[in-house]
Residue frames as qw, qx, qy, qz and C-alpha x, y, z in Angstrom:
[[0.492, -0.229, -0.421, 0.727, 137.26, -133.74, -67.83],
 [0.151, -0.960, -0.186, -0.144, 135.28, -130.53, -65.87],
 [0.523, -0.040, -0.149, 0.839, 138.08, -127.88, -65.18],
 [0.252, -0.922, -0.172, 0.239, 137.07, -124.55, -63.02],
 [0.093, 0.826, -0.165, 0.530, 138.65, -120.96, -63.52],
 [0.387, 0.120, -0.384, 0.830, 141.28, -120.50, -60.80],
 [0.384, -0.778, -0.394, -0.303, 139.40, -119.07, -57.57],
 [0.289, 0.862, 0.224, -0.351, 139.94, -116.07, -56.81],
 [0.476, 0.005, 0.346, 0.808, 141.80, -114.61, -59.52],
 [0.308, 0.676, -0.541, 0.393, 143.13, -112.13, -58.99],
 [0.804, -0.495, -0.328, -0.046, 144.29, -113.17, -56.36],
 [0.296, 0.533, -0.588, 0.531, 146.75, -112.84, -53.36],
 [0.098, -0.567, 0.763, 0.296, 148.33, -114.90, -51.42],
 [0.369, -0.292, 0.866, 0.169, 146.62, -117.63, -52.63],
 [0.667, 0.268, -0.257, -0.646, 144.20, -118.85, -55.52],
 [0.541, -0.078, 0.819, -0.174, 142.64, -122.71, -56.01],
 [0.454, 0.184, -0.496, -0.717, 141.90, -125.01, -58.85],
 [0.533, -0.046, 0.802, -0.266, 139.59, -127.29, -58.95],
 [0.364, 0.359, -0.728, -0.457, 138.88, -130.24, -61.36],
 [0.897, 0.007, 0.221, -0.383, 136.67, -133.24, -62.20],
 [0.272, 0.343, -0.766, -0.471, 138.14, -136.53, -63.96],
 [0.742, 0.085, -0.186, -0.638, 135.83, -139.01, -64.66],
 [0.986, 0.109, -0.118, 0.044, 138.24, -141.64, -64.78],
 [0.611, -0.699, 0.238, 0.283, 141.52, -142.43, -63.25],
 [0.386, 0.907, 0.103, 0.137, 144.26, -140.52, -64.93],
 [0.631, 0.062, -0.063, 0.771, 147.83, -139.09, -65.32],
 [0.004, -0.938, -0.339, -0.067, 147.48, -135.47, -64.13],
 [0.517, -0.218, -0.105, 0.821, 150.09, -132.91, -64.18],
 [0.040, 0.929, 0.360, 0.078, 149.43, -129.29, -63.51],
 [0.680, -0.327, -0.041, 0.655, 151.82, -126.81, -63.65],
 [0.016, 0.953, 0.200, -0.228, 152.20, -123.01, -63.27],
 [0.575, 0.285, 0.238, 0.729, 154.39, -120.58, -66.15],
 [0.178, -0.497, -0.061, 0.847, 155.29, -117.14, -66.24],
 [0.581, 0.648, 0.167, -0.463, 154.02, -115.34, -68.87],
 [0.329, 0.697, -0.568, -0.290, 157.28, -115.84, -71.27],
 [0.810, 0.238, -0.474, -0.249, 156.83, -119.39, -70.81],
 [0.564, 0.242, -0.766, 0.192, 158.68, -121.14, -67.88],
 [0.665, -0.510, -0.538, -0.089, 157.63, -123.52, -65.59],
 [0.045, -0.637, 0.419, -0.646, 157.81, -122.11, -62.15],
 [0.433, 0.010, 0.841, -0.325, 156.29, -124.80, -59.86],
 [0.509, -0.105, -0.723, -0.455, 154.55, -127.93, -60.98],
 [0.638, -0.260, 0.272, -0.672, 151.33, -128.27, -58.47],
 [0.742, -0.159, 0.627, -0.176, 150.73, -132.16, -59.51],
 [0.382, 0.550, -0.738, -0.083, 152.58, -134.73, -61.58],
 [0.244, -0.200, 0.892, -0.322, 150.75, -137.87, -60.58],
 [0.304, -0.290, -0.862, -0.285, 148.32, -140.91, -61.72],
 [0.415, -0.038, 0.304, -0.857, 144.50, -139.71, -59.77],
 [0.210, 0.458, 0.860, -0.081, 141.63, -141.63, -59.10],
 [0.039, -0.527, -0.643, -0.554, 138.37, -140.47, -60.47],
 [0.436, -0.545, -0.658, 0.283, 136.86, -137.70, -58.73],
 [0.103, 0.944, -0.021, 0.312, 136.76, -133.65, -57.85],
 [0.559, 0.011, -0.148, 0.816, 140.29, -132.28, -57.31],
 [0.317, -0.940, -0.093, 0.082, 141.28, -129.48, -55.36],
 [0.831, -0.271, -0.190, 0.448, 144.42, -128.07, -55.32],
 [0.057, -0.996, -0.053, 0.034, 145.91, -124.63, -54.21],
 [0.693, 0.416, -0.150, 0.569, 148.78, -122.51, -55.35],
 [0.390, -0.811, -0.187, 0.394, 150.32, -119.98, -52.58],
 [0.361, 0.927, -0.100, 0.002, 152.16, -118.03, -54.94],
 [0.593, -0.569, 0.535, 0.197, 155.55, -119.88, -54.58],
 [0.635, 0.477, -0.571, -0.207, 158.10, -121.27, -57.49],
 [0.936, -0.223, -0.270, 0.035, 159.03, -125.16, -56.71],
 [0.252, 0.482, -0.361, 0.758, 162.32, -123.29, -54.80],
 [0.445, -0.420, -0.483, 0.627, 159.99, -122.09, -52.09],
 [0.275, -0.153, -0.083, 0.946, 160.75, -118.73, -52.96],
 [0.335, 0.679, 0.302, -0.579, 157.60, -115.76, -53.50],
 [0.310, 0.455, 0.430, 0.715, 156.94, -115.02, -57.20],
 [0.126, 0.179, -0.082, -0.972, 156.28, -111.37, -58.03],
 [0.522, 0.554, 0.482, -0.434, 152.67, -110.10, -58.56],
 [0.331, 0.360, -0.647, -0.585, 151.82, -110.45, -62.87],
 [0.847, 0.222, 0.000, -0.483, 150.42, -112.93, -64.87],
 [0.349, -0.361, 0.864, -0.046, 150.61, -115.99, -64.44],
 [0.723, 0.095, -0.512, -0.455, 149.43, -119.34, -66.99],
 [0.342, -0.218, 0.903, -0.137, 148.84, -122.73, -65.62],
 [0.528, 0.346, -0.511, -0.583, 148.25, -125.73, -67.40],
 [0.646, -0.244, 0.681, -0.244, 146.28, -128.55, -66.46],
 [0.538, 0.405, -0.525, -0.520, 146.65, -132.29, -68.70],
 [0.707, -0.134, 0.687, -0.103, 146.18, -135.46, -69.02],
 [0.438, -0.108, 0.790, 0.415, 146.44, -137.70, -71.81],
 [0.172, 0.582, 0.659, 0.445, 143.19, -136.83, -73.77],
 [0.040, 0.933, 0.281, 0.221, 143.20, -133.31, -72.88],
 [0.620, -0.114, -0.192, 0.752, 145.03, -130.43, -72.17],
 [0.007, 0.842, 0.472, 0.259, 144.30, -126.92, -71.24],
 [0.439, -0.046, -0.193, 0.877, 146.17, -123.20, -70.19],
 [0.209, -0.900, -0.331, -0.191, 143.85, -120.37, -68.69],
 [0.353, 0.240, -0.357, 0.831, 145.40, -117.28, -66.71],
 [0.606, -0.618, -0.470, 0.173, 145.75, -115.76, -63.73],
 [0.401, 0.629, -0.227, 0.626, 146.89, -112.92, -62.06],
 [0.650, -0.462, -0.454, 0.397, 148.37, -112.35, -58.56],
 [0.083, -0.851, 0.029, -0.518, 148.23, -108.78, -56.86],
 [0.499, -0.203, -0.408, 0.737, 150.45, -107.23, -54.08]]
């Protein structure tokens, strides 16, 4: 699996990731505060093969704005898993 840096980052309001899988897959991505909890899960779903897109607007799964700071997000699938940061300016 190809996985991209978060574009732009910083960022505000919004920042994109984008991903390769090779093969069709379980994918769940999902965005944490720094102290660890999940604030919104972006995707949580079997993918075909192919480049992914998919964009965060700075929202928790509520709806509601998060505050500017650092943010982790973690993308996985069965044979892999990865957590890169981000930060979001006001």
């Amino acid at each position: 699996m190809k996985f991209s840096k978060n574009y732009p980052n910083p960022f505000n309001p919004t920042t994109s990731i984008q991903y390769d899988l090779p093969e069709m897959a379980y994918v769940s991505i999902s965005i944490y505060d720094i102290r660890g909890r999940e604030l919104k899960t972006l995707v949580n779903a079997e993918q075909v093969a192919g480049f992914k897109s998919v964009r965060w607007n700075a929202t928790d799964n509520k709806g509601k704005p998060v505050s500017a700071g650092i943010y982790l997000y973690m993308i996985q699938t069965e044979s892999f898993r990865q957590v890169k940061k981000m930060a979001l300016v006001k």
